[in-house]
Structures are given as C-alpha cells and as structure tokens.
N, C-alpha and C positions, 0 to 999 in steps of 0.2 A: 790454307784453303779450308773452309769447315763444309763439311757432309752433312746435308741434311736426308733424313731418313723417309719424310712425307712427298717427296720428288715424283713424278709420274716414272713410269716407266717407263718411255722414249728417249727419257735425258739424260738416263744412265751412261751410254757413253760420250756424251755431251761431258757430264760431270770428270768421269775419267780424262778424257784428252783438253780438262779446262787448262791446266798446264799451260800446255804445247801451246795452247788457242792463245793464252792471254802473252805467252814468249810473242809467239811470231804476231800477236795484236801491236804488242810496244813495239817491235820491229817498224812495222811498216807506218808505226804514229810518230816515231821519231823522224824515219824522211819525210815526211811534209812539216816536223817542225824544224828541221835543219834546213829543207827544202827557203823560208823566210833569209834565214842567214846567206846562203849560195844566191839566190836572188840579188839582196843588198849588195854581195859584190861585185856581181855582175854589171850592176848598176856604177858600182863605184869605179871598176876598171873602167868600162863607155868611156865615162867621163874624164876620169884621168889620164888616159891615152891620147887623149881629143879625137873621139869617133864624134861628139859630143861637145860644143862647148858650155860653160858652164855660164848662170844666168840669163839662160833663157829668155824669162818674163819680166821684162820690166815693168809692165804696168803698174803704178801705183792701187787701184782699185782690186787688179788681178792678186797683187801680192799679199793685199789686206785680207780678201777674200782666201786664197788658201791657206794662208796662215791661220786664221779663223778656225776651218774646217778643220785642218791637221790638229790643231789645239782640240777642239773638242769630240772628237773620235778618238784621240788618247785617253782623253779624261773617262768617255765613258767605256772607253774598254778595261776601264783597275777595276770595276766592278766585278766584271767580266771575267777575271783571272782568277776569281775565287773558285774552289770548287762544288760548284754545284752539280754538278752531275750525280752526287751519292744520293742526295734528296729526290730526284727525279728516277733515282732506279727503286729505291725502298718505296715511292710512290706508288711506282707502276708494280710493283710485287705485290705491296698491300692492295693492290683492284685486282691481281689476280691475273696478268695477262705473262703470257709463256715467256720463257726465259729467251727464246730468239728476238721476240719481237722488242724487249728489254735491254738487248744486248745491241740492238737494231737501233734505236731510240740514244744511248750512250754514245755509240760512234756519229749517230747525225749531232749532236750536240758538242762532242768534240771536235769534229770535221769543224763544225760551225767557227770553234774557238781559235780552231791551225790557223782559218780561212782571213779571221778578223786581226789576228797575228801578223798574217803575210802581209794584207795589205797595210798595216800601219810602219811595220818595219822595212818595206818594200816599199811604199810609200813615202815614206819620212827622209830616206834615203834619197831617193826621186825629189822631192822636193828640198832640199836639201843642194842641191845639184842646179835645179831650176831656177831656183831665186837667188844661190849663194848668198845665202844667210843661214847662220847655224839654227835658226828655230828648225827645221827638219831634223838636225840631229838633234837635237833632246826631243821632237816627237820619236824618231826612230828608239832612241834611248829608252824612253817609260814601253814601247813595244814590247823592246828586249826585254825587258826588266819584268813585265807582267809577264811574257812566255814563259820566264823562269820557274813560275809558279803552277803553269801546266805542262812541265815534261814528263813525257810518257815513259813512267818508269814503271816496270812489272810490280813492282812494292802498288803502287800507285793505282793501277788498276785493278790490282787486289781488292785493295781498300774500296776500290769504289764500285764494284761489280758484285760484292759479296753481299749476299742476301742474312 
C-alpha cells in the first residue's frame, strides 16, 4: 500500500483501515463472481434432473438467432476482461475528485463486469440446454475464460485502486 503525504485530512482513516476495506471489498466481489458459476449449475441440475426438458426451441429462425446473439456478446465481452478500471481511477484522481467518489466509480464498473460475466456464463449455459447444441457451451466457455482475468483478488485491487 503507498502513503501519500498530500491526502486531506478526512481520509486519514480512510487510509488506515484501506486494508481491512480492500479484504472485506474482494470478499464480497468474489461472491458475485462465484455467484455466475452457482448459477450455471443450477441451471445445469434443472435440466439434468428433467424439471426441464432439454431442446426447448426448435425453431429454425429461433435458433439462428440466438446463436447469433450468444456469438456476439462473447466476442464483445474479451474486450471487456481486460483491465481497465486502473485507467479510469488515475483518470478521475488526476481531475481531482475524492477518493470515495473514486472508489464509488471502481466498484460501478466492476459490478458492471461481475454483471456481463453472469449473464454470458449463465446464459451460455441456458442456452446451451434450450437448443441442445453445444455452441452455448463454448459461449459459456469464452465467459469463464474472460472472468478469469477479473478475479477479485486483494493483489488485484491493490493494483488497481492505488493512486
């Protein structure tokens, strides 16, 4: 953690208990990124039990069409796994705006990332099931595979919270 010396004096024990903050922050960024995974099983039990039968939608037009979408809401979410969140907190530091609203700004943008996570892998899974065709699972698959590259690990939020 680096100490900066020019800090307002409000944020002093901000700064003290950033620790604690950024522990218990990856705490509860991991359950909604594990949150995706418990989903897709959920899904996957349904199905496999037969609460659920599997192939759903046969429509030929139906099918082209989601496979479609599923295809390219993967695609554009490998963008999306990269991490940008560090550029967008040194942004808002260099204008000057308080470390809450900074910190505020990180988790809406993260949230955002859990959110497009869940539903491709949650998703991919679901269809997957609907159509009985494996294009769902390799959309689920590139999901997983891009989460990987945002798990909230305290290293992590370090990195990317630190001014």
């Amino acid at each position: 953690m680096k100490f900066h010396w020019d800090v307002p004096y409000w944020t002093v024990p901000l700064l003290f208990n950033l620790n604690m903050f950024i522990r218990r922050l990856s705490r509860n960024l991991k359950i909604g990124w594990f949150a995706a995974y418990v989903a897709a099983g959920i899904i996957a039990v349904f199905f496999e039990t037969g609460c659920f039968s599997k192939g759903l939608v046969t429509d030929d037009k139906t099918l082209y069409f989601l496979e479609i979408i599923g295809v390219l809401f993967s695609l554009a979410l490998i963008p999306f796994s990269l991490r940008g969140s560090k550029r967008k907190v040194d942004r808002l530091h260099r204008k000057g705006y308080s470390y809450r609203r900074i910190i505020k700004a990180y988790l809406n943008s993260y949230w955002r990332r859990l959110t497009a996570y869940f539903i491709l892998i949650a998703g991919g899974t679901l269809l997957y099931y609907l159509i009985d065709d494996t294009i769902g699972l390799y959309i689920a698959g590139i999901g997983a595979l891009c989460s990987l590259f945002c798990y909230p690990s305290v290293r992590a939020i370090e990195s990317d919270i630190s001014f």
